[in-house]
C-alpha positions in Angstrom: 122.7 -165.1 140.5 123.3 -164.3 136.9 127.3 -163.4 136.0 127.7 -159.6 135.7 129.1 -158.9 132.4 128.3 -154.7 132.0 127.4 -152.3 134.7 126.8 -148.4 134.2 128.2 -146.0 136.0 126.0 -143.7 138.3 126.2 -140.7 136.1 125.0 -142.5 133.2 122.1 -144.1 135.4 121.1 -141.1 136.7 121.2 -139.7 132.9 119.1 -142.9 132.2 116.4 -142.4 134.9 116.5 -138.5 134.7 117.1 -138.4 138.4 120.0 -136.2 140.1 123.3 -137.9 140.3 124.5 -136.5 144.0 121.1 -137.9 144.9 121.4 -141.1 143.6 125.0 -141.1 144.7 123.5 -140.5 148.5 121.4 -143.4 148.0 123.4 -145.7 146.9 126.3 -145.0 148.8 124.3 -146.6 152.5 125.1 -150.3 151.4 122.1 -151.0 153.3 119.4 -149.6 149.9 120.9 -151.7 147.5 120.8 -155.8 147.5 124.5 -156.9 147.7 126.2 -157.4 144.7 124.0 -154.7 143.2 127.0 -151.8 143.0 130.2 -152.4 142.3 133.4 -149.9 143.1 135.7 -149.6 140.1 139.3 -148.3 140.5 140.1 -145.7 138.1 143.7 -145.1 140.0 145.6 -146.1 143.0 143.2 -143.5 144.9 140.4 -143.5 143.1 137.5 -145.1 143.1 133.8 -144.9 140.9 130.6 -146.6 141.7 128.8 -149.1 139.1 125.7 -150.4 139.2 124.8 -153.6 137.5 121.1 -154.2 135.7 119.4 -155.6 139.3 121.6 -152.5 140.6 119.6 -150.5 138.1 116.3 -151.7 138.7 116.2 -151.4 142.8 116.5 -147.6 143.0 114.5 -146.6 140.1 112.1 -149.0 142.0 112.8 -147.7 145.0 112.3 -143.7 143.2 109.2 -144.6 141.8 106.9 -145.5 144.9 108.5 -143.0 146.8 107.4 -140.3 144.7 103.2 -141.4 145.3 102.8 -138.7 147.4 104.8 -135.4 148.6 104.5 -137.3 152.5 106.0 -140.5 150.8 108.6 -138.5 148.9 110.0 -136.8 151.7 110.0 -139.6 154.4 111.8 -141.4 151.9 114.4 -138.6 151.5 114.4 -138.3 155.4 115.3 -141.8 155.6 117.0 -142.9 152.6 119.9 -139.4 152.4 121.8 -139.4 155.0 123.5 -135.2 153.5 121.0 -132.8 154.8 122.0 -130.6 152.2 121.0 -132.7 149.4 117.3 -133.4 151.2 116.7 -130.3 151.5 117.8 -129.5 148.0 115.6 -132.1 146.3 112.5 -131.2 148.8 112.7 -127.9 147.1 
């Protein structure tokens, strides 16, 4: 593995891939979607934390986005199974 030397934060990505941010937020947060080493939590204060996401970090949900999105069936499986806050799925599904 390549050393890390820049991530983006999720706002940004999501501003990047023109996706929602509480969406991509959901999906990233399940440590099981993303390859470890993919995010990375940065502390902004004693409390406070903000998800990164390096370039591989990048690249699996937009991947991940894309071939969900094949068919409306496809889409919202992957929403089903991939979001675990109902009231983002059913958000997004609208």
């Amino acid at each position: 593995m390549a050393t890390v030397t820049h991530v983006r934060t999720l706002d940004y990505v999501a501003r990047m891939l023109g996706e929602d941010p509480e969406l991509l937020e959901a999906i990233v947060s399940n440590d099981d979607n993303l390859s470890y080493g993919a995010s990375i939590s940065v502390h902004t204060g004693p409390d406070d934390t903000i998800t990164a996401l390096t370039d591989d970090g990048i690249d699996e949900p937009k991947n991940m986005l894309t071939a969900a999105r094949i068919t409306t069936k496809t889409w919202h499986a992957f929403l089903d199974d991939f979001v675990d806050d109902q009231k983002i799925v059913t958000r997004i599904k609208a």
